[in-house]
CHARMM internal coordinates of N, CA and C (Angstrom, degrees):
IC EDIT
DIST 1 N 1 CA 1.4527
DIST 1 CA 1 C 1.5253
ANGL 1 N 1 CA 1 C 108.05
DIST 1 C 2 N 1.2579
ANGL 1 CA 1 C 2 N 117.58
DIHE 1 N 1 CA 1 C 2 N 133.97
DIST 2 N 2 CA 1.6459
ANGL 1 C 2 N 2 CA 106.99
DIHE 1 CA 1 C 2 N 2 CA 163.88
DIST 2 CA 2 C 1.6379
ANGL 2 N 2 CA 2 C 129.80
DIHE 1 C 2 N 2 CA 2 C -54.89
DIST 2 C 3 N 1.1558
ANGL 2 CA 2 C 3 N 76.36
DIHE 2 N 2 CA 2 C 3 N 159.09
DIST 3 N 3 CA 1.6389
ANGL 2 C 3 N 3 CA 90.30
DIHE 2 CA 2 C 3 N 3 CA -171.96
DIST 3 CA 3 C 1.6867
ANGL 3 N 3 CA 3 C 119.40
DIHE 2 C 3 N 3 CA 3 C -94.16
DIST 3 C 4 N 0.6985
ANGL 3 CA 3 C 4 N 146.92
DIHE 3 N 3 CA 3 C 4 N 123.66
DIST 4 N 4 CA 1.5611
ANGL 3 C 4 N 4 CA 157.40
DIHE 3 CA 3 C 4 N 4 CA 137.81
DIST 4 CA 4 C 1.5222
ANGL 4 N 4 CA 4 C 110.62
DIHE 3 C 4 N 4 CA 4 C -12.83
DIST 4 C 5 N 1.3487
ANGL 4 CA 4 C 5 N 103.88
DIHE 4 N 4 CA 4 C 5 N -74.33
DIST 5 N 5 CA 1.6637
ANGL 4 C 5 N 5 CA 124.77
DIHE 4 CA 4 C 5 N 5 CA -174.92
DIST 5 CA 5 C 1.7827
ANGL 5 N 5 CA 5 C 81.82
DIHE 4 C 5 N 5 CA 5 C 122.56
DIST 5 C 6 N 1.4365
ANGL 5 CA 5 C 6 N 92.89
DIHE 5 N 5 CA 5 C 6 N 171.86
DIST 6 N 6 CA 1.5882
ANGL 5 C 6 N 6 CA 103.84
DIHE 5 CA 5 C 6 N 6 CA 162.96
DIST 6 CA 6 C 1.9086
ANGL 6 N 6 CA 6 C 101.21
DIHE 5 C 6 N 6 CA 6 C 86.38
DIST 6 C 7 N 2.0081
ANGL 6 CA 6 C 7 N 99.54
DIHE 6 N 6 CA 6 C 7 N -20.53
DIST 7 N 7 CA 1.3521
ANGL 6 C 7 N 7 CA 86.02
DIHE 6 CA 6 C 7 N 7 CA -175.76
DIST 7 CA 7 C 1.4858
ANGL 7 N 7 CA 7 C 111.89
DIHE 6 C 7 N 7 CA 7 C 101.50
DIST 7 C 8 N 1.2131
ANGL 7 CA 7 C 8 N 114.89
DIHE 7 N 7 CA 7 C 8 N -19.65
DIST 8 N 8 CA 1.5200
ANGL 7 C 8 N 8 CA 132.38
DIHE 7 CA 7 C 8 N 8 CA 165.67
DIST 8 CA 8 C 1.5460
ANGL 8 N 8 CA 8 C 101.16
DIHE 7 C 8 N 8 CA 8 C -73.50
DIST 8 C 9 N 1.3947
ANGL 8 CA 8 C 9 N 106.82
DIHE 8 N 8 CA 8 C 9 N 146.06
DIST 9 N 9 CA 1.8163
ANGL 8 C 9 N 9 CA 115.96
DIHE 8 CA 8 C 9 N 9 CA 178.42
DIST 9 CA 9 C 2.0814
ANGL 9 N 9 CA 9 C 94.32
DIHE 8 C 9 N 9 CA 9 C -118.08
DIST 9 C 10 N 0.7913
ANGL 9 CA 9 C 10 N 109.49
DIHE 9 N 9 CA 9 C 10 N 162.46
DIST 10 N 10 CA 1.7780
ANGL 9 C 10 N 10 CA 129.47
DIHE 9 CA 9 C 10 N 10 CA 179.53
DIST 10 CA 10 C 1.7808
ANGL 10 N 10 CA 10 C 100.44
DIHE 9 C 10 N 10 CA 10 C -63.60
DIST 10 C 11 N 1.3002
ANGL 10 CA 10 C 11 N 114.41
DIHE 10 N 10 CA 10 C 11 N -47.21
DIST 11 N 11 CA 1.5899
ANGL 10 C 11 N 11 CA 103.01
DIHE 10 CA 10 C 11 N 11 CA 157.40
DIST 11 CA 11 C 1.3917
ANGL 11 N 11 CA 11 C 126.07
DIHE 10 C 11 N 11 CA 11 C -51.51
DIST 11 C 12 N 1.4331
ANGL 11 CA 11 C 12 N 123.45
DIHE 11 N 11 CA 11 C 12 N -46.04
DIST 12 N 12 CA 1.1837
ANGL 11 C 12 N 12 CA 128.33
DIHE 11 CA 11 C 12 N 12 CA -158.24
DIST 12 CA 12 C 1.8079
ANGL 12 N 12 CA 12 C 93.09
DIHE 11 C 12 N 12 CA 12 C -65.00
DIST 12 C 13 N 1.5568
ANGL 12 CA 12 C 13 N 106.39
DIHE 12 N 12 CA 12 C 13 N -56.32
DIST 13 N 13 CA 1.6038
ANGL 12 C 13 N 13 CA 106.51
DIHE 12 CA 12 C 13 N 13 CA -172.87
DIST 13 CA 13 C 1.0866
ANGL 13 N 13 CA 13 C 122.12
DIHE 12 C 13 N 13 CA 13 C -60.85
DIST 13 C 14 N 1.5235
ANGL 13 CA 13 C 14 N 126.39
DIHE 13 N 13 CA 13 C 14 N -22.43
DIST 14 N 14 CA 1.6191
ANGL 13 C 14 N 14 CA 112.01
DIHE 13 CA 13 C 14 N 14 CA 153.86
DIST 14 CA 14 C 1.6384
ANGL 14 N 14 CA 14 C 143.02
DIHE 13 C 14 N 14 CA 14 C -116.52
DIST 14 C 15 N 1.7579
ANGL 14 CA 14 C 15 N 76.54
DIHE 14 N 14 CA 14 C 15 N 28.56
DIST 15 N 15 CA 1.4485
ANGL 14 C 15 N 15 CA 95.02
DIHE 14 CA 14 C 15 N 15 CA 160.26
DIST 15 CA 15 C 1.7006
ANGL 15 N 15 CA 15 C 105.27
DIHE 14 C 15 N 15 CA 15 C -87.38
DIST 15 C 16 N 1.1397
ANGL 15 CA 15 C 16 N 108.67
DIHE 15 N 15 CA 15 C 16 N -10.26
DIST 16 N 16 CA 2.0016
ANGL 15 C 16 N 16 CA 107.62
DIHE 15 CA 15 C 16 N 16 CA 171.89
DIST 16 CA 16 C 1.2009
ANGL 16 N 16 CA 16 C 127.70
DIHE 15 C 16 N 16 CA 16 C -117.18
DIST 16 C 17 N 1.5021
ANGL 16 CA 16 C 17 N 112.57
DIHE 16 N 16 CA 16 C 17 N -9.28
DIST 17 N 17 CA 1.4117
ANGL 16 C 17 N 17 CA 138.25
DIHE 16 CA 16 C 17 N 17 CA 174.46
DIST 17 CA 17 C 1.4624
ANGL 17 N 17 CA 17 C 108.98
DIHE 16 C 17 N 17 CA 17 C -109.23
DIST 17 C 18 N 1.1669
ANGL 17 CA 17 C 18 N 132.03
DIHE 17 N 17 CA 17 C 18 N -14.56
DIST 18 N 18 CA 1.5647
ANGL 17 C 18 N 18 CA 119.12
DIHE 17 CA 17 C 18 N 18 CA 176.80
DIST 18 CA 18 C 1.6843
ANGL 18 N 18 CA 18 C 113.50
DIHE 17 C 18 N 18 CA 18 C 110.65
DIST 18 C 19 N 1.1706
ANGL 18 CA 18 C 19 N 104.73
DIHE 18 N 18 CA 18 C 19 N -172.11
DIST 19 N 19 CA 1.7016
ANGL 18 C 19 N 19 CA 118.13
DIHE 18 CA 18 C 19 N 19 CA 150.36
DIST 19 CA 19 C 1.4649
ANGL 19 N 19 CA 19 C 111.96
DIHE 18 C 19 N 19 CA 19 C -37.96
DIST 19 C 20 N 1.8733
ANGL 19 CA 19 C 20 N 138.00
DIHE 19 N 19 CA 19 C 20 N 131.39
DIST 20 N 20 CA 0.8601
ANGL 19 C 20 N 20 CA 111.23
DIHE 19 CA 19 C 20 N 20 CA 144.21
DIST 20 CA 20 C 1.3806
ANGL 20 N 20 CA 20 C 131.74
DIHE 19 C 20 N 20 CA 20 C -79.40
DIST 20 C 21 N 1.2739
ANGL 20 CA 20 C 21 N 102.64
DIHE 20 N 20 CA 20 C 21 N 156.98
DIST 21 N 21 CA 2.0394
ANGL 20 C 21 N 21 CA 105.79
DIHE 20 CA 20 C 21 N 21 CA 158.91
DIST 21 CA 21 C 1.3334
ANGL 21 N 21 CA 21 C 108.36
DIHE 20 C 21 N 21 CA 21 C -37.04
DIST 21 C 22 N 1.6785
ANGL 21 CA 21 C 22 N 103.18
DIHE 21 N 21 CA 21 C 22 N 147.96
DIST 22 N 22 CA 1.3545
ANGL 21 C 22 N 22 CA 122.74
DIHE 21 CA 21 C 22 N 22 CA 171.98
DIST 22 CA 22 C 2.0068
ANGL 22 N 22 CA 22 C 102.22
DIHE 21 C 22 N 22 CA 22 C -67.05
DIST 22 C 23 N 1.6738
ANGL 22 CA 22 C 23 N 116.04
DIHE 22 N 22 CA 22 C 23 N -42.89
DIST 23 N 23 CA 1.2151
ANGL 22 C 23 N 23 CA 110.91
DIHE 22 CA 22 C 23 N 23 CA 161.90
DIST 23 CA 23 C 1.5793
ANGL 23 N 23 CA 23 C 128.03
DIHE 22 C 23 N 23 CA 23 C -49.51
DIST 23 C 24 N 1.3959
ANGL 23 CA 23 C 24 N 100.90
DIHE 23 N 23 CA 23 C 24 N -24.77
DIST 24 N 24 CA 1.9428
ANGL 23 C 24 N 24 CA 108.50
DIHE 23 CA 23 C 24 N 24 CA -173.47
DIST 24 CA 24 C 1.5421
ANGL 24 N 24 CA 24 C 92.20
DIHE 23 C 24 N 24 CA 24 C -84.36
DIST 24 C 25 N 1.6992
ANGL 24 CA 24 C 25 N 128.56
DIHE 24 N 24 CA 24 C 25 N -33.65
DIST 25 N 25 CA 1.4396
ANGL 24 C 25 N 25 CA 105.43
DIHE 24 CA 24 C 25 N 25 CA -163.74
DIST 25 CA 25 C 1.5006
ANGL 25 N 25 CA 25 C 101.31
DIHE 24 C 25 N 25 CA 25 C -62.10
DIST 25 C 26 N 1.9527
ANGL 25 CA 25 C 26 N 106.26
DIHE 25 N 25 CA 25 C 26 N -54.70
DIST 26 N 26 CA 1.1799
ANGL 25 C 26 N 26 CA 115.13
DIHE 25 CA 25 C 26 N 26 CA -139.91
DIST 26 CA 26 C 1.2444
ANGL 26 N 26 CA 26 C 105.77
DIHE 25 C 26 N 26 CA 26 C -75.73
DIST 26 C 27 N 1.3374
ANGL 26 CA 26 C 27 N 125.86
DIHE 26 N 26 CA 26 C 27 N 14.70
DIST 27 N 27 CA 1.4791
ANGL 26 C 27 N 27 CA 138.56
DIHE 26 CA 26 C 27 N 27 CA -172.68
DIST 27 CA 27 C 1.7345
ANGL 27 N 27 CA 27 C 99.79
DIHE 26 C 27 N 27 CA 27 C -109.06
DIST 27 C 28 N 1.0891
ANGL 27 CA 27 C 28 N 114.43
DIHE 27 N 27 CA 27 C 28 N -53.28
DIST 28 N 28 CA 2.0507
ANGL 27 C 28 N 28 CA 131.89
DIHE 27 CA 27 C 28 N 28 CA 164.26
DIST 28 CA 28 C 1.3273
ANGL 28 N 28 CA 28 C 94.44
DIHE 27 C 28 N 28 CA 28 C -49.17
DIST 28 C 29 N 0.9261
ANGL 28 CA 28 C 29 N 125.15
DIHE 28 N 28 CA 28 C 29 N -39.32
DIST 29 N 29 CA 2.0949
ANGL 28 C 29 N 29 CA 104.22
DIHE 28 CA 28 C 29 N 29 CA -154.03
DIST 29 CA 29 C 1.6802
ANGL 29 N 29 CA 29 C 96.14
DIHE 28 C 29 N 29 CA 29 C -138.76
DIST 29 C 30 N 1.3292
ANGL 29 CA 29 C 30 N 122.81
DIHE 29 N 29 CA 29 C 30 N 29.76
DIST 30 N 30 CA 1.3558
ANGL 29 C 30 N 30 CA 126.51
DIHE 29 CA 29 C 30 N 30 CA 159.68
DIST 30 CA 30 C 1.3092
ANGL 30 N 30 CA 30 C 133.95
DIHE 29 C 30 N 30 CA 30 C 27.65
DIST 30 C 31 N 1.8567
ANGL 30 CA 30 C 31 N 108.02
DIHE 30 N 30 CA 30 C 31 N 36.79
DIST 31 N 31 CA 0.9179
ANGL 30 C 31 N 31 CA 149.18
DIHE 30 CA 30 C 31 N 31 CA 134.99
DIST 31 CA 31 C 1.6261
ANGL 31 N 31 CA 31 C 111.00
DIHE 30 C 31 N 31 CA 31 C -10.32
DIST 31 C 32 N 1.3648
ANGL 31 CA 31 C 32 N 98.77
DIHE 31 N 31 CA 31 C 32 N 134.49
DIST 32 N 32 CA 1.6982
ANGL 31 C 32 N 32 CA 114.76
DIHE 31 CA 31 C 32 N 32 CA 177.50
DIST 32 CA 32 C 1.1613
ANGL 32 N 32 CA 32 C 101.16
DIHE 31 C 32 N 32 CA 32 C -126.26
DIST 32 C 33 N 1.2107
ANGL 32 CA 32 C 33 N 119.79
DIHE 32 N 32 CA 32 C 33 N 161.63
DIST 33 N 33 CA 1.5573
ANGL 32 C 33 N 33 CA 122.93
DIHE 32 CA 32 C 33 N 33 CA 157.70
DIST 33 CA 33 C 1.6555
ANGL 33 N 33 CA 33 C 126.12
DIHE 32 C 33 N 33 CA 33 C -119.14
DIST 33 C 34 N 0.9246
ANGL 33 CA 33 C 34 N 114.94
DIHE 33 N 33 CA 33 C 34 N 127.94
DIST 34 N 34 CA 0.8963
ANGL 33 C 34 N 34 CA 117.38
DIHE 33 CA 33 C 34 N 34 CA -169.49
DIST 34 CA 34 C 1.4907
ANGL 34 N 34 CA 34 C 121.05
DIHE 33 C 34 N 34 CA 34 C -70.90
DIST 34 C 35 N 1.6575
ANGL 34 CA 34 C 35 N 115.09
DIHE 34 N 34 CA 34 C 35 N 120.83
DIST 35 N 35 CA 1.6080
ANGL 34 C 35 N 35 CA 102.82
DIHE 34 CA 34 C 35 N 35 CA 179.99
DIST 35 CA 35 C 1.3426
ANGL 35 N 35 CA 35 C 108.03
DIHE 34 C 35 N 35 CA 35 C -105.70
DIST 35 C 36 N 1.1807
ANGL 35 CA 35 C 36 N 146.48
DIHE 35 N 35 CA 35 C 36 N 0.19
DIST 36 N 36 CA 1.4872
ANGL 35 C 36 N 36 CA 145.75
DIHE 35 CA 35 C 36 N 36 CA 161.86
DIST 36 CA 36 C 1.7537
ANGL 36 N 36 CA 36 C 117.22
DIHE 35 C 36 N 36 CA 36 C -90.38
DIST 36 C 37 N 1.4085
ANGL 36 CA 36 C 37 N 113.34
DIHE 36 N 36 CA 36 C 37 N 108.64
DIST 37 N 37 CA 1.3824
ANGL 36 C 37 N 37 CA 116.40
DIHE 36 CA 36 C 37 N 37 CA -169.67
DIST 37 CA 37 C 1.7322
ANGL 37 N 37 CA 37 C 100.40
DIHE 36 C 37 N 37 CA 37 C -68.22
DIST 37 C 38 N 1.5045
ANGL 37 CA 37 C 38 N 127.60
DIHE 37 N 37 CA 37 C 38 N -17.93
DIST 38 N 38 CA 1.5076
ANGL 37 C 38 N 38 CA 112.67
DIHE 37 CA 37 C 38 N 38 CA 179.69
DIST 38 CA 38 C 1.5958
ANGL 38 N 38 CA 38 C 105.74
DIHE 37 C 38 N 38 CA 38 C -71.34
DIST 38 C 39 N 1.1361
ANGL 38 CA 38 C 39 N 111.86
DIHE 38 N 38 CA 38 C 39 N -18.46
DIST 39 N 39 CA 2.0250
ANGL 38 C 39 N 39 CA 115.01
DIHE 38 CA 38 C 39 N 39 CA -168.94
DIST 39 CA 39 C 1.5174
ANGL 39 N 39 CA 39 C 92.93
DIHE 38 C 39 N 39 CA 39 C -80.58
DIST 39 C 40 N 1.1920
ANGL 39 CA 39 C 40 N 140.36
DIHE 39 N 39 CA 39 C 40 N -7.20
DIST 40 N 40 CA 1.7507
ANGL 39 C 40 N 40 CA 130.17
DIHE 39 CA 39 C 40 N 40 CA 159.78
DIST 40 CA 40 C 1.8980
ANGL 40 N 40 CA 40 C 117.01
DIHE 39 C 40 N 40 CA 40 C -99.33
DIST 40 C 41 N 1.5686
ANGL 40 CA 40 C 41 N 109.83
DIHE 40 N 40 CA 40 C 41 N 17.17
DIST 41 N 41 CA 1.4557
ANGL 40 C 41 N 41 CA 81.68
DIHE 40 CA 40 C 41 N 41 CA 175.65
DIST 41 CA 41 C 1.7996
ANGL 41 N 41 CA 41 C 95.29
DIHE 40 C 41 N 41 CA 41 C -94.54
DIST 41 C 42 N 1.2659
ANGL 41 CA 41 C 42 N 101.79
DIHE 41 N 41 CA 41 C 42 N -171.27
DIST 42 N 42 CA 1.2109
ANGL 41 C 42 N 42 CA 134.43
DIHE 41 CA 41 C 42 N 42 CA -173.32
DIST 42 CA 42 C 1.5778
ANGL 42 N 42 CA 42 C 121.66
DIHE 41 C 42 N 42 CA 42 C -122.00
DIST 42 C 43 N 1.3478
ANGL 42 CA 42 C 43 N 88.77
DIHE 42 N 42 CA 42 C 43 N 140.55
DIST 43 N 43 CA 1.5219
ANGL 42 C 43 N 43 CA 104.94
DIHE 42 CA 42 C 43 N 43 CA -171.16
DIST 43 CA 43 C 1.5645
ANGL 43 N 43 CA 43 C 108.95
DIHE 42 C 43 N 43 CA 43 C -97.87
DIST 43 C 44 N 0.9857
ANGL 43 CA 43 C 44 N 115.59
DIHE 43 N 43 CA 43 C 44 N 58.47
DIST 44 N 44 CA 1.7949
ANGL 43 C 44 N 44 CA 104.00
DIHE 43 CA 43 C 44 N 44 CA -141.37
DIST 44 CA 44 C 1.8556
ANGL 44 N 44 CA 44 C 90.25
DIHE 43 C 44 N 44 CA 44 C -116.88
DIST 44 C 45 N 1.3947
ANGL 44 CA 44 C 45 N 136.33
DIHE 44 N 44 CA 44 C 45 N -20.51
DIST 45 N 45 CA 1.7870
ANGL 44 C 45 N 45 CA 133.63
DIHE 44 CA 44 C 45 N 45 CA -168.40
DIST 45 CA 45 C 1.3393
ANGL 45 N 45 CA 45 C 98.74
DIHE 44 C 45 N 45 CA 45 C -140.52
DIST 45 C 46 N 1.1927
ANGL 45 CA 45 C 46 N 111.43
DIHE 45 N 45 CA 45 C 46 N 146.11
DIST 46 N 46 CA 1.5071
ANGL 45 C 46 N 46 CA 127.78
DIHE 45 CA 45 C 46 N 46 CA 178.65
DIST 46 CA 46 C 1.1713
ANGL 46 N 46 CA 46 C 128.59
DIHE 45 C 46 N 46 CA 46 C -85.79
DIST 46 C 47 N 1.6622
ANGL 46 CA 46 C 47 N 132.95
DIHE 46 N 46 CA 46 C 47 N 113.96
DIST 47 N 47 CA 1.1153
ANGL 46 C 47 N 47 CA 144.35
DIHE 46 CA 46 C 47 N 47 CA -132.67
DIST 47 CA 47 C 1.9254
ANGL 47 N 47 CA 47 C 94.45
DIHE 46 C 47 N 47 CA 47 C -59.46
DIST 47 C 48 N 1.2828
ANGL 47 CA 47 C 48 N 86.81
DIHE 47 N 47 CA 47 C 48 N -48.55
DIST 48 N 48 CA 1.8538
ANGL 47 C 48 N 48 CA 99.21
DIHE 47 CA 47 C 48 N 48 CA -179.26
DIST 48 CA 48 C 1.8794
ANGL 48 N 48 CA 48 C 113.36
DIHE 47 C 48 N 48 CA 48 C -41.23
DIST 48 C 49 N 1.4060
ANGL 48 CA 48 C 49 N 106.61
DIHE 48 N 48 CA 48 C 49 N -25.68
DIST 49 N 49 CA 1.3915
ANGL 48 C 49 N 49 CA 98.82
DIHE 48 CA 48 C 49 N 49 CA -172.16
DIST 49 CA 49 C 1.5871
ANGL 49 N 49 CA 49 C 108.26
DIHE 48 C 49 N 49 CA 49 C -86.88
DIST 49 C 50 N 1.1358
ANGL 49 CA 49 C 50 N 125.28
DIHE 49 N 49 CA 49 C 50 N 150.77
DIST 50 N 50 CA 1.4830
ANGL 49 C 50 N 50 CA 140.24
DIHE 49 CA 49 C 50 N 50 CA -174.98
DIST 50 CA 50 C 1.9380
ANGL 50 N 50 CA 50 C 98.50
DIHE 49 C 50 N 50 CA 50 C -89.25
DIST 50 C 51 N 1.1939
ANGL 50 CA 50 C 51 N 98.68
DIHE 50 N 50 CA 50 C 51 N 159.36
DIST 51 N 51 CA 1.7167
ANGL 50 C 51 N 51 CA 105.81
DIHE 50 CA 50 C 51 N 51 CA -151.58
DIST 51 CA 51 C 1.7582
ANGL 51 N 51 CA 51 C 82.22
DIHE 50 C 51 N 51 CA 51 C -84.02
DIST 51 C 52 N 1.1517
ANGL 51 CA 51 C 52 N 152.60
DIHE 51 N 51 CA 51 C 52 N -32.18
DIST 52 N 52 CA 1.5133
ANGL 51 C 52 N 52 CA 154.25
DIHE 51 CA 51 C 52 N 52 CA 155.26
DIST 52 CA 52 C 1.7205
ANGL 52 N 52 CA 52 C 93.93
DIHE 51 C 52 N 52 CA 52 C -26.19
DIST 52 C 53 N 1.1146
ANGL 52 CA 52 C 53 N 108.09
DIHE 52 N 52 CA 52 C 53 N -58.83
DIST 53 N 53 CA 1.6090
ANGL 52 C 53 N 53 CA 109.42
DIHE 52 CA 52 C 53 N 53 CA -147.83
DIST 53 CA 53 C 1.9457
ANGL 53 N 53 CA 53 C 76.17
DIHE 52 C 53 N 53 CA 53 C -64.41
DIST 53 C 54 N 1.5702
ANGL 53 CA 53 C 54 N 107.69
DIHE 53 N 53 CA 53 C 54 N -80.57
DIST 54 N 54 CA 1.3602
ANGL 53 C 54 N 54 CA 100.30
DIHE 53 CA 53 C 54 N 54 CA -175.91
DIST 54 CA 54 C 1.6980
ANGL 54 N 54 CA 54 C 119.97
DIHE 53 C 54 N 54 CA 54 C -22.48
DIST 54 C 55 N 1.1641
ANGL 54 CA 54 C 55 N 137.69
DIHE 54 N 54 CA 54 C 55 N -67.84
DIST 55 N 55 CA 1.3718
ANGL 54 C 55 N 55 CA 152.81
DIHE 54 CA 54 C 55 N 55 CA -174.52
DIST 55 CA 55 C 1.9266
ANGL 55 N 55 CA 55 C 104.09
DIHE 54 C 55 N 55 CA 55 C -36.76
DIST 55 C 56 N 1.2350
ANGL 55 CA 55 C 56 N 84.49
DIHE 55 N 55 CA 55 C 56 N -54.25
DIST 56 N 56 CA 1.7820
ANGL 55 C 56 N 56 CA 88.72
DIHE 55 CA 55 C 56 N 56 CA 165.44
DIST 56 CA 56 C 0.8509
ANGL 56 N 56 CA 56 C 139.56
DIHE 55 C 56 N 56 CA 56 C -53.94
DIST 56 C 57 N 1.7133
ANGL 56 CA 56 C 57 N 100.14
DIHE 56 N 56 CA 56 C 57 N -42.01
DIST 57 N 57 CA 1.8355
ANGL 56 C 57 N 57 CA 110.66
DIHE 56 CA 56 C 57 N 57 CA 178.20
DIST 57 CA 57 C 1.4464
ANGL 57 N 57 CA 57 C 87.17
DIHE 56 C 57 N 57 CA 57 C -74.69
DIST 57 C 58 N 1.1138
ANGL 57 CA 57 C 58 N 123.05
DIHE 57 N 57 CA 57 C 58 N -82.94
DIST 58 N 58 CA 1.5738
ANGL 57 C 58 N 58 CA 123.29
DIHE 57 CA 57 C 58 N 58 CA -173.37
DIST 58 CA 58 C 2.0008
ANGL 58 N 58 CA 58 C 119.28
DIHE 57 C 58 N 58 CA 58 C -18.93
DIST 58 C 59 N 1.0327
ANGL 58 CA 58 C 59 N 106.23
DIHE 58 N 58 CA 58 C 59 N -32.19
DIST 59 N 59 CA 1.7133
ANGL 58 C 59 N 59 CA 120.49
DIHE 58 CA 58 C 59 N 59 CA 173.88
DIST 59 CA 59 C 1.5819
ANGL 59 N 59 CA 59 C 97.90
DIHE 58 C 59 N 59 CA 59 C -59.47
DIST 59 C 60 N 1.8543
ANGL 59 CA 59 C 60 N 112.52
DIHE 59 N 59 CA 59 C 60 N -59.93
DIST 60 N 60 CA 1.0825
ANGL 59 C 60 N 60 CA 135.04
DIHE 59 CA 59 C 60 N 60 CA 177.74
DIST 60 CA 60 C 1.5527
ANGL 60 N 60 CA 60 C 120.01
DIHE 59 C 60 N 60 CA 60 C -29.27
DIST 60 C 61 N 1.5714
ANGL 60 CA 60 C 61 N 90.41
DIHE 60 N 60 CA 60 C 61 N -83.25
DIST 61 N 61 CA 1.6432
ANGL 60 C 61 N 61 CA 94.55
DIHE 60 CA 60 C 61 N 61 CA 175.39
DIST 61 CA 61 C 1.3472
ANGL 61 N 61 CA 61 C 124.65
DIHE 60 C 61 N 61 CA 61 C -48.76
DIST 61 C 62 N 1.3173
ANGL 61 CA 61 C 62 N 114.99
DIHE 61 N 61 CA 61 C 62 N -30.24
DIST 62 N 62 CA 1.7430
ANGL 61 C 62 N 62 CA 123.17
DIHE 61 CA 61 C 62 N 62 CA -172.57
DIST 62 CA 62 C 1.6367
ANGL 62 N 62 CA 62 C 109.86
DIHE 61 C 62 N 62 CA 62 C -78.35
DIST 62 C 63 N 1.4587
ANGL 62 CA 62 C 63 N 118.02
DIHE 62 N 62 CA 62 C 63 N -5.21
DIST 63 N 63 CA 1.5243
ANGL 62 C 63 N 63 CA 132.50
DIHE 62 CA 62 C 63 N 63 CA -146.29
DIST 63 CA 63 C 1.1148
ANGL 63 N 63 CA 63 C 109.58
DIHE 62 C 63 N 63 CA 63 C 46.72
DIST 63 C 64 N 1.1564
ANGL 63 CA 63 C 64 N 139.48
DIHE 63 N 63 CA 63 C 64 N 51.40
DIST 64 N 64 CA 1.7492
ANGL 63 C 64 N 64 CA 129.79
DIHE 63 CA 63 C 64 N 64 CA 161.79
DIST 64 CA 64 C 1.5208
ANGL 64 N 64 CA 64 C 111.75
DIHE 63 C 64 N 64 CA 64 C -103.50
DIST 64 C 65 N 1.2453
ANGL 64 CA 64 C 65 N 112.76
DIHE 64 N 64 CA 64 C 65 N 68.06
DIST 65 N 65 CA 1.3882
ANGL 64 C 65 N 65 CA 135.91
DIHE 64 CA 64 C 65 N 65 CA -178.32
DIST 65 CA 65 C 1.8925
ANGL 65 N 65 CA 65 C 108.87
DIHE 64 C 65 N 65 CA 65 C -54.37
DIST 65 C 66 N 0.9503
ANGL 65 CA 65 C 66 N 126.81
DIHE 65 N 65 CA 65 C 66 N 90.17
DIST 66 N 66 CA 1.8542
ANGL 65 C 66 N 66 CA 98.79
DIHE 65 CA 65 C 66 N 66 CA -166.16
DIST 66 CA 66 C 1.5173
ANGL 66 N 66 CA 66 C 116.33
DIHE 65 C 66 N 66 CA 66 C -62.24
DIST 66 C 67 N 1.4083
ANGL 66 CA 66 C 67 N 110.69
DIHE 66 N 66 CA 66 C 67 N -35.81
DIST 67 N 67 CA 1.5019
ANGL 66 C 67 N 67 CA 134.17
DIHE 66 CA 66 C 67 N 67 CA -176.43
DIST 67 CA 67 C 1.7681
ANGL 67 N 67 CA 67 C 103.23
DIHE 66 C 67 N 67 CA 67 C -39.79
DIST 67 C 68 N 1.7102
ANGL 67 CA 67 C 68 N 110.58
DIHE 67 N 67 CA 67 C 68 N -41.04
DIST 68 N 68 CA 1.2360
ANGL 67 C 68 N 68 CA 115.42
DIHE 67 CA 67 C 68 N 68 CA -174.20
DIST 68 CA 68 C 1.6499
ANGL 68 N 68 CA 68 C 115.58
DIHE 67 C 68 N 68 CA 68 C -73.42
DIST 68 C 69 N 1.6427
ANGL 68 CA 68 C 69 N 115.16
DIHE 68 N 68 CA 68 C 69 N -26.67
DIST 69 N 69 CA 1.5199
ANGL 68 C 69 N 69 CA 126.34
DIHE 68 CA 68 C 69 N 69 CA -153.57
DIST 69 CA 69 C 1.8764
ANGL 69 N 69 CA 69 C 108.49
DIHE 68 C 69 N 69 CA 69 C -69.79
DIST 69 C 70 N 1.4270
ANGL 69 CA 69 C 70 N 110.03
DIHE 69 N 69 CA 69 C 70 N 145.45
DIST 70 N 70 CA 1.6382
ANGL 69 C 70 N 70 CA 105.98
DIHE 69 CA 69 C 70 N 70 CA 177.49
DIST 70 CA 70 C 1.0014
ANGL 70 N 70 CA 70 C 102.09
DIHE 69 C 70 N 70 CA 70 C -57.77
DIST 70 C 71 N 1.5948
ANGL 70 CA 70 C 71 N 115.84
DIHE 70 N 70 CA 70 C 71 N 166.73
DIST 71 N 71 CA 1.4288
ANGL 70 C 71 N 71 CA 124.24
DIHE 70 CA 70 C 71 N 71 CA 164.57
DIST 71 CA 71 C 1.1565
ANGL 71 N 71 CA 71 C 104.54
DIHE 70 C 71 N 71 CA 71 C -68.53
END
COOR INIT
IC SEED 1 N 1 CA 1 C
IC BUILD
């Protein structure tokens, strides 16, 4: 874990100070931000699959099985 100095660790100081700032994270974990909205999509489903097929898997992962639901 990083160090403070003094012998203090980054837990210790906001275990007595609180929550840090969104300025204290992105300064701790050297955080960028991103200013181009195309540099966050995702490569994650295959163009070939139809948005059904996706919707399913997506049902899937969430457990929303329909096959299981009462009438």
């Amino acid at each position: 874990m990083d160090e403070l100095g003094m012998g203090h660790s980054v837990a210790d100081k906001y275990a007595r100070s609180g929550h840090p700032s969104i300025q204290e994270l992105v300064a701790e974990q050297g955080t960028k931000f991103r200013t181009d909205p195309a540099e966050l999509l995702g490569d994650f489903w295959p163009e070939e699959e139809s948005i059904e097929d996706f919707l399913k898997a997506l049902h899937e992962w969430r457990g929303h099985d329909r096959s299981d639901r009462a009438a």
